[in-house]
C-alpha positions as CSV (number, residue, x, y, z in Angstrom):
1,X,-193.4,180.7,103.7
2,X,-190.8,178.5,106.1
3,X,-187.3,180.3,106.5
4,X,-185.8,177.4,104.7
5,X,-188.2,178.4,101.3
6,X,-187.2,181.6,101.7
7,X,-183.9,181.8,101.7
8,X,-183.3,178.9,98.4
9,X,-185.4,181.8,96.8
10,X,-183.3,184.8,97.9
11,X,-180.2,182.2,96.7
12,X,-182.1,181.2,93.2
13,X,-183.1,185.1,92.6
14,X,-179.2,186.4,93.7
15,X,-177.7,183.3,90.9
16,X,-180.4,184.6,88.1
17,X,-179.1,188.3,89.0
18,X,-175.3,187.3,89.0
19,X,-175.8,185.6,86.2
20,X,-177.9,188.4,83.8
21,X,-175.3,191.0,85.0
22,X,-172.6,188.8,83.1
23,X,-174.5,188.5,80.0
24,X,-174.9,192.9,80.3
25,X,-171.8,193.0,80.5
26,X,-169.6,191.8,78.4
27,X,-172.4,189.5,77.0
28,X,-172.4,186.7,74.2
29,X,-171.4,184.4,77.1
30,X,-171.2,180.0,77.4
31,X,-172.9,178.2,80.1
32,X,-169.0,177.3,80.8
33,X,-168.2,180.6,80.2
34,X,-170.8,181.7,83.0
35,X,-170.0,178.9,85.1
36,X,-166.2,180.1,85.5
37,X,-167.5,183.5,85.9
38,X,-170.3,182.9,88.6
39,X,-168.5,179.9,90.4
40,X,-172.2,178.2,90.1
41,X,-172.5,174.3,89.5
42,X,-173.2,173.5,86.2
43,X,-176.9,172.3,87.1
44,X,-177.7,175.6,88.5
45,X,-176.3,177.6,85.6
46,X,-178.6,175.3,83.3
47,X,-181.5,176.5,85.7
48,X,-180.6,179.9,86.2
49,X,-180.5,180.5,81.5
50,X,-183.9,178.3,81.5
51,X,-185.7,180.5,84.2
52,X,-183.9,184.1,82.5
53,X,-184.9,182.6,78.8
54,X,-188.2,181.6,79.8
55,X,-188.4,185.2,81.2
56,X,-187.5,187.1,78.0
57,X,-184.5,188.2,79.5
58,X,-181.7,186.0,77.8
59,X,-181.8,184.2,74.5
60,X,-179.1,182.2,72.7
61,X,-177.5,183.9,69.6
62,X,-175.1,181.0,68.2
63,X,-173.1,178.3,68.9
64,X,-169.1,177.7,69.3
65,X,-168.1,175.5,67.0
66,X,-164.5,176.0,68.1
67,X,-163.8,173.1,71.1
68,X,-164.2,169.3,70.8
69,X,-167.5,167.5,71.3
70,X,-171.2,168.9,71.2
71,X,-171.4,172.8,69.9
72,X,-171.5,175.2,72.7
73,X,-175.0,177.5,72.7
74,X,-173.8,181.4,73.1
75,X,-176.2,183.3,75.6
76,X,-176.8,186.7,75.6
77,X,-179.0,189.5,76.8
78,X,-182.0,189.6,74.6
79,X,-181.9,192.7,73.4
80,X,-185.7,194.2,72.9
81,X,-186.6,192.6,77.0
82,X,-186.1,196.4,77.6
83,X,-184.7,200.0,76.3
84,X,-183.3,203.2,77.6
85,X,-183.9,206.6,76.1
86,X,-182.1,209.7,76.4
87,X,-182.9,213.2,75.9
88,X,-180.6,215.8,75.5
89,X,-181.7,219.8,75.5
90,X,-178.9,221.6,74.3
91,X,-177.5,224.9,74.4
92,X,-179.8,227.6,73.5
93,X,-178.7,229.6,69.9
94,X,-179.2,233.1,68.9
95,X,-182.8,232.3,67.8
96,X,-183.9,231.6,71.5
97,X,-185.6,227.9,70.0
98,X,-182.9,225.2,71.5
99,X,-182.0,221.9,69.7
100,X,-183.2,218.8,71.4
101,X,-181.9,215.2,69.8
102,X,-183.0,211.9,71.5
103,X,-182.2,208.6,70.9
104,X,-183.5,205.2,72.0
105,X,-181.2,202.3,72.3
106,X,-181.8,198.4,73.0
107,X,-181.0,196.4,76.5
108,X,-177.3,195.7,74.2
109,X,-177.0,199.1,73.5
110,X,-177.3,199.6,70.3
111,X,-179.0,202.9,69.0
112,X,-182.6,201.9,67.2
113,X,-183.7,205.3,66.5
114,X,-182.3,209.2,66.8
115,X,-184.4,212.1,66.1
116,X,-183.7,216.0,66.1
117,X,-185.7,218.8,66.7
118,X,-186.1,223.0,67.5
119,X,-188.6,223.6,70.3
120,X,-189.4,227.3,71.0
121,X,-189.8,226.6,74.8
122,X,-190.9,230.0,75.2
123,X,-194.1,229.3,73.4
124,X,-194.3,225.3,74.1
125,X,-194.7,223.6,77.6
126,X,-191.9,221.5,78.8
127,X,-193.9,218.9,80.2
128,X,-195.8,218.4,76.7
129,X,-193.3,218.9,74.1
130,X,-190.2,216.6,75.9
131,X,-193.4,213.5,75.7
132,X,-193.9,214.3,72.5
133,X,-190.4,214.0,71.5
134,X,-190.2,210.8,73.5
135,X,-193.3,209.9,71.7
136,X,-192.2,210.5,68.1
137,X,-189.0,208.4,69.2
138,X,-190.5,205.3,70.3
139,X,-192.6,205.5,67.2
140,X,-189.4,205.3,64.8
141,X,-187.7,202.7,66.3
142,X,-191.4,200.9,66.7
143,X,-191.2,199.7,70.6
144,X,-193.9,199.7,72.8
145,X,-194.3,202.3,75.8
146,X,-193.8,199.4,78.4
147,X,-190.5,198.7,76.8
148,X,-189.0,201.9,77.8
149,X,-188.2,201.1,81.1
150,X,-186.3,204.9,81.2
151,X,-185.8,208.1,80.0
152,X,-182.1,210.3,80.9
153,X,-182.6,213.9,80.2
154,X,-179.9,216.1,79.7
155,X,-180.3,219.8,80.2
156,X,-177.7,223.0,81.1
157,X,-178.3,223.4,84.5
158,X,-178.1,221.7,87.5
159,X,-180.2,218.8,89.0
160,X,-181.5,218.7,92.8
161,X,-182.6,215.3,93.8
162,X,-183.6,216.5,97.1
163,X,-186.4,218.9,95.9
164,X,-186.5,217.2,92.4
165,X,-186.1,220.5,90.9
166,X,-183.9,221.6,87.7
167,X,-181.4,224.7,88.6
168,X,-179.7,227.4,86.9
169,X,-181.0,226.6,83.7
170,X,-181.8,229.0,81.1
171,X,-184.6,227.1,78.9
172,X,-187.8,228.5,80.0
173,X,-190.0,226.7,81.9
174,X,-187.0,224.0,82.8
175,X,-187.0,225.2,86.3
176,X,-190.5,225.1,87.6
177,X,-191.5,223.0,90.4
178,X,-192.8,219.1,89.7
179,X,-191.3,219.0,86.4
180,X,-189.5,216.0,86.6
181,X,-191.9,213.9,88.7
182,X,-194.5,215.2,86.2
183,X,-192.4,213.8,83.3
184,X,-192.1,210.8,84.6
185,X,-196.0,210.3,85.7
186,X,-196.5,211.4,81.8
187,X,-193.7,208.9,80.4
188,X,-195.2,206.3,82.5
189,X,-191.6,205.2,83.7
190,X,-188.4,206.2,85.2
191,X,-186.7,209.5,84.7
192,X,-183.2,210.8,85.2
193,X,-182.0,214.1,85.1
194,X,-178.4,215.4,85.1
195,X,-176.5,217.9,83.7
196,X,-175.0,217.9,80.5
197,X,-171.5,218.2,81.2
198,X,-171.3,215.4,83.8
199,X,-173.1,213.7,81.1
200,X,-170.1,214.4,78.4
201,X,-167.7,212.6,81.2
202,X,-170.1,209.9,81.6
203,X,-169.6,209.6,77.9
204,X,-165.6,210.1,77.6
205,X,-165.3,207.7,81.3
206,X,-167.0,204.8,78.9
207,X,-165.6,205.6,75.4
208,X,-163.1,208.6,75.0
209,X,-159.7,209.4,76.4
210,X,-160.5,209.2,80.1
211,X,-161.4,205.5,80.2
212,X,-158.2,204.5,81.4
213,X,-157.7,207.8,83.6
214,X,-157.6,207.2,87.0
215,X,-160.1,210.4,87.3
216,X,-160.2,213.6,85.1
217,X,-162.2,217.1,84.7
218,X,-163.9,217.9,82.0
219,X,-163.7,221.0,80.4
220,X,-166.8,221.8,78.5
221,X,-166.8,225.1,76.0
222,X,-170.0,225.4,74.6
223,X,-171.4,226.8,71.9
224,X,-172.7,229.1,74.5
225,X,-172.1,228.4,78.2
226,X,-169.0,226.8,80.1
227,X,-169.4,224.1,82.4
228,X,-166.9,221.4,84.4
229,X,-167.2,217.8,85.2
230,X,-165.0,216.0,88.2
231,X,-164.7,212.6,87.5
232,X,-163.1,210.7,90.8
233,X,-162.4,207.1,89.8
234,X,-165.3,207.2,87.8
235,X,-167.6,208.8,90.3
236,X,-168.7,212.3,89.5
237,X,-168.5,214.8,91.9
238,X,-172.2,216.6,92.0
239,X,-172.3,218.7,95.5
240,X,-175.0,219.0,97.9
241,X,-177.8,220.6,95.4
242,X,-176.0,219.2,91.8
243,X,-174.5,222.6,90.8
244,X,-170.5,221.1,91.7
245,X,-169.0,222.5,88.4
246,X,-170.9,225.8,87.5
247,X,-167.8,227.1,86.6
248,X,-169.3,229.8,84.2
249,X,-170.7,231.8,87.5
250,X,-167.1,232.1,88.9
251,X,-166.7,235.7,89.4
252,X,-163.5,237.7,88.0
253,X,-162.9,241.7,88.0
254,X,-162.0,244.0,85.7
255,X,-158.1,245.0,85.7
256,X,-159.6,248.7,84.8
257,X,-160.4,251.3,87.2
258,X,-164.0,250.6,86.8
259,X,-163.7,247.0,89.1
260,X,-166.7,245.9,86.1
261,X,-167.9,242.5,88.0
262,X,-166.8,239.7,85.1
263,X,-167.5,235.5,85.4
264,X,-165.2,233.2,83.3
265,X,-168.8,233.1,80.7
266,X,-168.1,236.8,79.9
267,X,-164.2,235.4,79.4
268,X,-165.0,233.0,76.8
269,X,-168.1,232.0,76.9
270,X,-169.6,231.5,73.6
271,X,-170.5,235.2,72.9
272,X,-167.1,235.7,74.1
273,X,-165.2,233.3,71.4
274,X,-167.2,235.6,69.0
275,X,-165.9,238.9,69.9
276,X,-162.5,237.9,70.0
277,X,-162.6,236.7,66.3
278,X,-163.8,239.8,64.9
279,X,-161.6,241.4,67.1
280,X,-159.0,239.3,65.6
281,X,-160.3,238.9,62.0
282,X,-161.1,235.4,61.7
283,X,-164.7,234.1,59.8
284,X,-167.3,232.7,61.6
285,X,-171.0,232.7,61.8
286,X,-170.9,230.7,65.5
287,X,-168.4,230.4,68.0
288,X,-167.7,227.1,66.9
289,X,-166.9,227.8,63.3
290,X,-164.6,230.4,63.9
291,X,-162.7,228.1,66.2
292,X,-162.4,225.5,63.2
293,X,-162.0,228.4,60.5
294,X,-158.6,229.4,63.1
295,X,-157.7,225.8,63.2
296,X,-157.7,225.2,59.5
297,X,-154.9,228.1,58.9
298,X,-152.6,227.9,61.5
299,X,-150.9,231.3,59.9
300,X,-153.8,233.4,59.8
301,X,-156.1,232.1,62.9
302,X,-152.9,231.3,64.9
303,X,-153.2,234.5,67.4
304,X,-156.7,234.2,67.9
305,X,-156.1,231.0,69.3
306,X,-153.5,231.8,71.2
307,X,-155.5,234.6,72.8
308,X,-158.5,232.2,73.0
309,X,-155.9,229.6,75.3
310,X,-154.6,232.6,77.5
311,X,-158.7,233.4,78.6
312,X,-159.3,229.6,78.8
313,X,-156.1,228.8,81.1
314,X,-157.5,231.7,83.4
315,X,-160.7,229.2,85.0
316,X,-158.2,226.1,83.7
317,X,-155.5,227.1,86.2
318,X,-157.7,227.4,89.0
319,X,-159.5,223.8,88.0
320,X,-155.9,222.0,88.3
321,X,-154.7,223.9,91.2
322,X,-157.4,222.9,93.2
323,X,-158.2,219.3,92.3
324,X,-154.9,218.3,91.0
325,X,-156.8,216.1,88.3
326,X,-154.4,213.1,86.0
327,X,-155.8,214.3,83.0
328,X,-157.9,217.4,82.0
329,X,-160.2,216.8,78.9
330,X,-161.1,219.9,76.8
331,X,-164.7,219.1,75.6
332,X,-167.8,220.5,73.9
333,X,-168.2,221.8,70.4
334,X,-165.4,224.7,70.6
335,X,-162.6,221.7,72.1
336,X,-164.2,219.2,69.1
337,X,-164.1,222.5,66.4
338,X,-160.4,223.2,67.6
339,X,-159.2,219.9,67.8
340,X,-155.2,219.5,68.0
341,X,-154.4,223.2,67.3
342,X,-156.4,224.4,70.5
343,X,-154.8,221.7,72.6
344,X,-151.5,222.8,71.6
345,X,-152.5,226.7,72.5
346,X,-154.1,225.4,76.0
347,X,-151.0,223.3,76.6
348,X,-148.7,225.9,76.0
349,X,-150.5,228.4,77.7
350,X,-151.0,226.6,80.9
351,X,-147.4,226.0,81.1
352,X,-146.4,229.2,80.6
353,X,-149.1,230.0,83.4
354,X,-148.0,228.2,86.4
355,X,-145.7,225.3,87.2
356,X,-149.2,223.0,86.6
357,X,-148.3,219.1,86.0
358,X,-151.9,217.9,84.8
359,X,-151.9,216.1,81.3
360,X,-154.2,217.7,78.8
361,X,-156.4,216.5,75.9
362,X,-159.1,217.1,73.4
363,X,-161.9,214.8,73.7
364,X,-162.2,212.5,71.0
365,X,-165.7,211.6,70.9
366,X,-166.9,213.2,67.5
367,X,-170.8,212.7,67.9
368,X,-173.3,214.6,70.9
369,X,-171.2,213.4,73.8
370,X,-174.6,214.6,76.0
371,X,-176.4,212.3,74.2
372,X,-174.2,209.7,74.5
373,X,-173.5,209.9,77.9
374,X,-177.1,209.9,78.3
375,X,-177.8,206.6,76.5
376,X,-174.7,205.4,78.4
377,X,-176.6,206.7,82.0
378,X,-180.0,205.1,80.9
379,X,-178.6,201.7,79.9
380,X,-176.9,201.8,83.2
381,X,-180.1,202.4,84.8
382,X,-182.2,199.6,82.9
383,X,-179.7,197.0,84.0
384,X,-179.5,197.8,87.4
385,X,-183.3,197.9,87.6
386,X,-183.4,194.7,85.6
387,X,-181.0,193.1,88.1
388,X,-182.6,194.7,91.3
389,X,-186.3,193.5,90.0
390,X,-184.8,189.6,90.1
391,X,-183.3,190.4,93.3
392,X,-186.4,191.6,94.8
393,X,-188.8,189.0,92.8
């Protein structure tokens, strides 16, 4: 191939990327609409659509009928060229079986299938039971296996993309060597794994109340473990193995003469939360619906929260006086159980703390953040191998 044929390709194949990136994102998109956007002649933007239509990649929705002359044809990304799917494992409950949910969403976004199930993962393989899950979901929403161009998994640990290896996690079997490249061999596609928390911000960065934050930390309180998220302009701080955030393994002592060797999970972590209302008489089978049982009646759950906040401000003060964060984000099933009545406990109890200038909030995502933060990581993914496949065509 002469230099000259080469590089009109690399030019045609960086104008077809630039111009399917636009119609990810925001989409629904004129060729005069692309044309402003891309700075591209309006000959090439005809060429670029016919080569990304012809491709299955773009198709044309509608037409604007709004401006003078000939209607307008409305492009946008055709939404079954590809999906993402995401997998979330979630806390494991008193029975020892955790919940896993998945969902499966287009190349637009939207959700096409969701499906929720108890694995006992100390009697089921990991490697079989997440492809059957995956398996089960691609057969609701009907797509074919080639579709699925990747799969986010979720879990509560950490992820180590240098050894490919799963850490701290508690799910049995989670943690064994070649698990993930073994997924993904078995999936026959591209596999992420991160943890859930950083998944939660993922989640509140794209649709909660740290989307306009300059950067924020993420508070998750589980229904049984604690973990922390440090979103820096949108980039998540993982550390050098993926275990930035652990916060439930920071150490504390006793105040008794005994020096008992405490972490912030024996603080309030989950089991925790759960002493401390029967300690303070307030209902509640889980953690999280004792929270909401002392958030419906202020007057007789109003201590208990109180002396929920004083425990949480304990790992919360440390959080703000070492990153300084704009905005801390209280997340997880207790901060969505508690709602405003725990954020006013937290926020007075961290002022009362220390001299702390960080704004607090309560997420306000109301579905699985994990699992949207997930769908939001694998959709990110599809595009950018979408784009990167034109680039490299």
């Amino acid at each position: 191939m002469s230099r000259l044929a080469g590089s009109s390709k690399l030019l045609r194949a960086m104008n077809e990327s630039a111009a399917l990136a636009h119609l990810l994102d925001p989409g629904m998109l004129t060729r005069a609409d692309l044309r402003k956007l891309t700075a591209l002649s309006t000959p090439t933007i005809s060429e670029v659509l016919r080569r990304l239509t012809e491709a299955g990649l773009v198709t044309v929705v509608g037409h604007n009928s709004g401006r003078p002359g000939p209607n307008a044809e409305i492009y946008n990304a055709n939404p079954d060229a590809a999906y993402a799917a995401a997998v979330s494992v979630r806390d494991i409950g008193a029975s020892g079986a955790p919940s896993v949910v998945a969902a499966l969403c287009d190349l637009t976004g939207e959700v096409r299938g969701r499906i929720e199930s108890r694995i006992d993962f100390l009697t089921s393989d990991p490697l079989t039971a997440l492809v059957e899950v995956v398996g089960r979901l691609r057969d609701e929403a009907d797509v074919p296996a080639d579709r699925i161009r990747h799969v986010q998994f979720g879990v509560a640990g950490s992820y180590d993309p240098h050894t490919e290896t799963i850490r701290h996690v508690d799910v049995p079997g989670f943690g064994r060597t070649g698990l993930v490249p073994q997924l993904a061999a078995a999936l026959g596609t591209r596999v992420g794994v991160d943890n859930d928390v950083n998944l939660a911000a993922i989640a509140e960065r794209q649709r909660g109340v740290g989307r306009d934050a300059d950067g924020f930390a993420l508070l998750w309180l589980g229904q049984e473990g604690l973990g922390l998220a440090i979103d820096m302009a949108g980039t998540l701080m993982r550390g050098a193995r993926g275990g930035a955030g652990e916060i439930g393994y920071m150490p504390l002592y006793s105040p008794d003469s005994s020096h008992r060797k405490l972490d912030l999970q024996d603080l309030f972590g989950g089991a925790a939360i759960l002493d401390l209302a029967r300690d303070s008489g307030v209902p509640g089978r889980t953690p999280a619906e004792a929270v909401r049982a002392a958030a419906a009646d202020p007057a007789g759950g109003g201590d208990f929260l109180m002396a929920l906040a004083d425990r949480i401000v304990i790992g919360l003060a440390a959080v703000i006086a070492v990153l300084d964060p704009y905005l801390v984000v209280l997340s997880g099933p207790i901060a969505q159980a508690g709602g405003a009545p725990l954020l006013s406990a937290v926020t007075f109890a961290v002022r009362r703390a220390a001299p702390l200038e960080s704004s607090i909030a309560v997420t306000s995502l109301e579905d699985d953040a994990v699992l949207l933060g997930a769908l939001d990581a694998g959709l990110t993914a599809v595009h950018e191998s979408l784009i990167n496949s034109i680039r490299s065509s």
